[in-house]
C-alpha positions as CSV (number, residue, x, y, z in Angstrom):
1,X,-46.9,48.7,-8.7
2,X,-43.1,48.7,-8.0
3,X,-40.6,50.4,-10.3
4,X,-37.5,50.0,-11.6
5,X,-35.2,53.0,-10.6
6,X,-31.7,54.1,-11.7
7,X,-30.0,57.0,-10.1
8,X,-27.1,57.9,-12.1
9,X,-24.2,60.8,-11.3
10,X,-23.7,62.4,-14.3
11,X,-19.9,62.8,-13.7
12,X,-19.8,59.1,-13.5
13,X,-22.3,58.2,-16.7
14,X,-22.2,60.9,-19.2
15,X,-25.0,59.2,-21.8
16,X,-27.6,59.1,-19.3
17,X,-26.2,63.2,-18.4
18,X,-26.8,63.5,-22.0
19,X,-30.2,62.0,-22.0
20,X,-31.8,65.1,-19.0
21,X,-30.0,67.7,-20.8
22,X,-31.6,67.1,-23.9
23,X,-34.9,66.5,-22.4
24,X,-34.6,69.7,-20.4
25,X,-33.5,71.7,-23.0
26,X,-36.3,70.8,-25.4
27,X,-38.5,71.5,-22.8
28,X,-41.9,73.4,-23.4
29,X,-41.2,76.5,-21.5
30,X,-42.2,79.7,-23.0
31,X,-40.4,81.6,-20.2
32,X,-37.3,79.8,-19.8
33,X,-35.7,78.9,-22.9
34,X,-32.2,77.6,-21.4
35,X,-33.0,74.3,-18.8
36,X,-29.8,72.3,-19.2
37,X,-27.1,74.6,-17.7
38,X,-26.8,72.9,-14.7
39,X,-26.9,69.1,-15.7
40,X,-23.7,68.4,-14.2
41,X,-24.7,69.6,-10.6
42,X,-26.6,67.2,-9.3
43,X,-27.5,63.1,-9.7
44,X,-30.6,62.3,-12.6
45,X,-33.5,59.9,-11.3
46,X,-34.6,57.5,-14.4
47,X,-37.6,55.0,-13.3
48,X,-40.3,52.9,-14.7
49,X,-43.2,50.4,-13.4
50,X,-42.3,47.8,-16.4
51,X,-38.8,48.6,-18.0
52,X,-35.5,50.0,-18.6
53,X,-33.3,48.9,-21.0
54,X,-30.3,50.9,-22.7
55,X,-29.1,49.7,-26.2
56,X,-25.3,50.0,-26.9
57,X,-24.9,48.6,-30.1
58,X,-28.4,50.9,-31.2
59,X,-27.4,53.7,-29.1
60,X,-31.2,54.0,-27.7
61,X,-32.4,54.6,-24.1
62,X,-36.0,53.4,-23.6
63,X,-37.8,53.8,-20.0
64,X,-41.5,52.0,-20.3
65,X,-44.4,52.1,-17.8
66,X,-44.9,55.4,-15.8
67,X,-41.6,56.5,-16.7
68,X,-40.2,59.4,-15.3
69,X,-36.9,61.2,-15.6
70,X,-36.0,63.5,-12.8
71,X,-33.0,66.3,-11.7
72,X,-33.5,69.2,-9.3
73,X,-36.7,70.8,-9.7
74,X,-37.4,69.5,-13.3
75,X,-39.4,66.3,-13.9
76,X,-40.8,64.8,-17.6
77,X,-43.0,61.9,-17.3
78,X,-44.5,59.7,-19.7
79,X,-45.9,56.3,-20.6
80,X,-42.8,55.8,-22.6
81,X,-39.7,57.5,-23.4
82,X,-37.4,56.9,-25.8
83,X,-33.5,58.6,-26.3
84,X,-31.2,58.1,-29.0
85,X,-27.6,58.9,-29.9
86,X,-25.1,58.2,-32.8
87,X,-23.0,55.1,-30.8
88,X,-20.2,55.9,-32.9
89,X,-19.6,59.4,-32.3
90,X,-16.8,59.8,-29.5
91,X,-19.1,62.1,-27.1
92,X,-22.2,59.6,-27.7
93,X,-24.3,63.2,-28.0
94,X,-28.1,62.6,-28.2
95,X,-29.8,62.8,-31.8
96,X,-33.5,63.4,-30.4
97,X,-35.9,61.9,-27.3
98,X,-39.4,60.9,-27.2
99,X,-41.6,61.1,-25.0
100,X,-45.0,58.9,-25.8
101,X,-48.7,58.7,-23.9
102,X,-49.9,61.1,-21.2
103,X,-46.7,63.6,-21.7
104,X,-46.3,65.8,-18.4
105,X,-43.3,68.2,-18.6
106,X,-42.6,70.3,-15.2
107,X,-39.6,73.0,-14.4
108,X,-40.8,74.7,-11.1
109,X,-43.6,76.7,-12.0
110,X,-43.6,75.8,-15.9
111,X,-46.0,72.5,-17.0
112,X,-46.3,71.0,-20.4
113,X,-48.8,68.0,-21.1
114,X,-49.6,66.7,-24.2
115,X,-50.2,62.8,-25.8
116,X,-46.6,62.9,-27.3
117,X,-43.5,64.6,-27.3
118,X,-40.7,64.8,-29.9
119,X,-37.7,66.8,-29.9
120,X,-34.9,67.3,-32.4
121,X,-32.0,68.1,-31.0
122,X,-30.1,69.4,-33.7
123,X,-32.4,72.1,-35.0
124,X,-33.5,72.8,-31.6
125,X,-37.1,71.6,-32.3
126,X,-39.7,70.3,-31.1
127,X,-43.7,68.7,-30.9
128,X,-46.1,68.5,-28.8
129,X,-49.0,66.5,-29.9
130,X,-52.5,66.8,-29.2
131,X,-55.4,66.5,-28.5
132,X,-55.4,68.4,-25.8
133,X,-51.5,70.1,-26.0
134,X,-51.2,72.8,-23.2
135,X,-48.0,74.9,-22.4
136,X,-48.2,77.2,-18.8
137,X,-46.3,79.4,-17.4
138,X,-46.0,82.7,-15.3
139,X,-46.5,84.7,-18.5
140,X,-49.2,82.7,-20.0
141,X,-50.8,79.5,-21.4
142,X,-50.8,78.2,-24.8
143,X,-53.4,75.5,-26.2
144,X,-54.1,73.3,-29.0
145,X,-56.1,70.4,-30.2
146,X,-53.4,69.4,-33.4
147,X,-49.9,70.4,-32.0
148,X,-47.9,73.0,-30.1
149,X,-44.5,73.1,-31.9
150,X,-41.3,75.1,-30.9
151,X,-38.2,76.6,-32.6
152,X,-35.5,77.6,-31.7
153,X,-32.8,77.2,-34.2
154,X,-32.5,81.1,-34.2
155,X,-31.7,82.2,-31.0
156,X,-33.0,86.1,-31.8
157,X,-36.5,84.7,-33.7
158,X,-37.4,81.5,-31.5
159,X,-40.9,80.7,-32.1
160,X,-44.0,78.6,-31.3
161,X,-47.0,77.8,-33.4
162,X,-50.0,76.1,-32.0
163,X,-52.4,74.5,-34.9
164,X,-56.2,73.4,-34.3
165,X,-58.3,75.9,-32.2
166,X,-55.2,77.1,-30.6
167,X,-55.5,79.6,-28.0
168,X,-53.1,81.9,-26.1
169,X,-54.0,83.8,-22.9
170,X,-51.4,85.8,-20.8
171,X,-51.3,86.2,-17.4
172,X,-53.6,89.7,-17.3
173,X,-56.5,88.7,-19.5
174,X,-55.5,89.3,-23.1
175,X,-56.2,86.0,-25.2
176,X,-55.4,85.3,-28.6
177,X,-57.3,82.7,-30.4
178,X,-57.4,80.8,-33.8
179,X,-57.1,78.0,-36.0
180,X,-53.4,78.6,-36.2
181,X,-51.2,80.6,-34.0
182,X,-47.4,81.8,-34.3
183,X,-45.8,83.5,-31.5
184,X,-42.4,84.8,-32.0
185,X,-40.4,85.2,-29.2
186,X,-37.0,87.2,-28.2
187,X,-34.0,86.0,-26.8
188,X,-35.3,85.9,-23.5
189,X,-38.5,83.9,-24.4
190,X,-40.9,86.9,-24.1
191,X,-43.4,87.2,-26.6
192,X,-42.6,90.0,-29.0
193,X,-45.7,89.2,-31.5
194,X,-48.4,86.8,-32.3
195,X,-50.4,86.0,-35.6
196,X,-53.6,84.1,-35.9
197,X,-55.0,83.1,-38.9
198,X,-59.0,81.1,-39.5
199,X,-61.5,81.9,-36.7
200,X,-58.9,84.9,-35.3
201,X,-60.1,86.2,-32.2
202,X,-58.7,88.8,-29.6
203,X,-60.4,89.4,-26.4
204,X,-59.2,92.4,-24.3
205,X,-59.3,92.1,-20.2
206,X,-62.3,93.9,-19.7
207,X,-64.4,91.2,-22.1
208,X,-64.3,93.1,-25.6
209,X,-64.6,90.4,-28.1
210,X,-63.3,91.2,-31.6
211,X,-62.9,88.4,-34.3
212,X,-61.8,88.3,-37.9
213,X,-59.9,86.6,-40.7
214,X,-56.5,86.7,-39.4
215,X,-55.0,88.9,-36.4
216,X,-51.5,90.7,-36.0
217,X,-50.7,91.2,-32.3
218,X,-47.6,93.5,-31.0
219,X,-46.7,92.9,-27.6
220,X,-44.7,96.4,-27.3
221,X,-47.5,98.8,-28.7
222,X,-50.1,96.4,-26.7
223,X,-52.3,96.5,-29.7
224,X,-54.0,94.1,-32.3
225,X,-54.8,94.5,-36.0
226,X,-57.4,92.4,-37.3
227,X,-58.4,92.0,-41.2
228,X,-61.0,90.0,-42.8
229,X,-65.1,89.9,-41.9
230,X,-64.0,92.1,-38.6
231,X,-66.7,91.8,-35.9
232,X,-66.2,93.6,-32.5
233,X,-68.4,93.4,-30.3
234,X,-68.5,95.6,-26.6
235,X,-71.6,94.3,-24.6
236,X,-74.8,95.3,-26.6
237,X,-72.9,97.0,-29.0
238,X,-71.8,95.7,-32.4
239,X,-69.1,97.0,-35.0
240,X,-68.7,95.7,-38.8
241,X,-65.8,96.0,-41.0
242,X,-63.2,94.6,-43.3
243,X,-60.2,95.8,-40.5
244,X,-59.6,97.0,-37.2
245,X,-57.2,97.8,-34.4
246,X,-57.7,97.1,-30.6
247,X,-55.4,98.8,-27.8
248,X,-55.5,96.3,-25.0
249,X,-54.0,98.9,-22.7
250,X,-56.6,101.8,-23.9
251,X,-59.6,99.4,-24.2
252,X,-59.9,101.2,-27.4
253,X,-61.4,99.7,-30.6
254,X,-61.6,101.4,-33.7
255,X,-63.1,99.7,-36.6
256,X,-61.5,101.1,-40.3
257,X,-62.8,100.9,-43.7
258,X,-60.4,99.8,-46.9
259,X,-59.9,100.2,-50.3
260,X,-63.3,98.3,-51.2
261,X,-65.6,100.4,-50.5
262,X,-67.2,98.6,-48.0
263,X,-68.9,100.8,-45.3
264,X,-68.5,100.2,-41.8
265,X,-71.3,99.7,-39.6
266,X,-72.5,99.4,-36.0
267,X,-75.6,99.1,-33.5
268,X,-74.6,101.1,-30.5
269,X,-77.1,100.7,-27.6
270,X,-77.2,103.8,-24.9
């Protein structure tokens, strides 16, 4: 099927400059958190197999049919997508872009997929909708069945929290799982710490399961405190508790007691 194509210098059409920046920016990129430095540098690709169609009077850009919205190395391809922008503000400055039906996000090695995107450009927000939302990059990859959202409106506590069986696993071994999980990155997008909360699970490189309640994760001591109906389990050997701590860097678990009196227990096997 043929498509309809646009390519657009930015100098020369500042709306449609507008429209990539945004979309890069918003991007799903846990190790990049700053794509649209560059939009002026270099022409933006818009196509689609059945539309195109800009809006003046409504101030909307919508692409439909295998569309796909290209500059440089970055590419975000959808079923649909959808811009929009105040057309009575002088700079015409995008409000928020959508991004509906087999979502595919990619900025060199980076790749986001999801079944819909939505980002919100003034609190530098956005979603990533399930069922199957997944977020790689060098430094790891991020999953969930409900959504994969990202914040950041505060540049020194960005974060992103992945709800419905959401898993994280970096790029030498260490996964964090759970029902809900919030990773709070730094400036640069590394992740400084991760919580996990319902079904928490850590598993350490070496295969070291360990699930509880809810998890704590700190990325600078390597190390993960879990609390709640704490099970760790090391091949044949089994550990019991109401908390624990696991040094990813040590393979070291060490199951604690509380204030409950409940005694911790274990089957070690020789």
């Amino acid at each position: 099927m043929s498509k309809t194509k646009m390519n657009i210098a930015p100098d020369s059409h500042r709306p449609a400059a507008l429209l990539v920046a945004a979309l890069f920016q918003g991007a799903i990129m846990l190790s990049h958190p700053a794509l649209a430095q560059n939009t002026k540098s270099s022409p933006v690709s818009i196509e689609a197999s059945v539309s195109l169609e800009w809006d003046q009077t409504k101030g909307v850009y919508i692409a439909i049919g295998d569309a796909v919205v290209e500059q440089d190395d970055k590419r975000l391809k959808a079923d649909e997508i959808i811009a929009r922008y105040d057309p009575s503000s002088k700079g015409r400055d995008l409000t928020d872009v959508s991004a509906t039906g087999s979502v595919v996000f990619v900025d060199g090695d980076n790749v986001a997929r999801g079944a819909k995107l939505d980002y919100r450009i003034v609190d530098e927000t956005y979603d990533l909708a399930g069922p199957k939302a997944i977020v790689t990059s060098p430094r790891g990859i991020i999953t969930a069945t409900g959504s994969i959202t990202y914040n950041a409106s505060d540049i020194t506590n960005k974060q992103v929290i992945a709800i419905g069986a959401a898993t994280y696993k970096d790029d030498n071994g260490r996964v964090v799982e759970g029902e809900r999980v919030v990773a709070f990155l730094d400036e640069e997008g590394a992740i400084e710490t991760i919580n996990a909360d319902g079904n928490a699970k850590v598993v350490t490189p070496k295969g070291i399961v360990a699930t509880a309640d809810r998890l704590d994760y700190v990325a600078a001591t390597d190390r993960a405190d879990l609390f709640g109906n704490v099970e760790i389990i090391d091949r044949d050997n089994i550990m019991r508790g109401s908390r624990a701590e696991v040094e990813f860097d040590k393979e070291i678990s060490r199951l604690l007691s509380d204030n409950s009196g409940k005694r911790v227990t274990g089957v070690l096997n020789p």
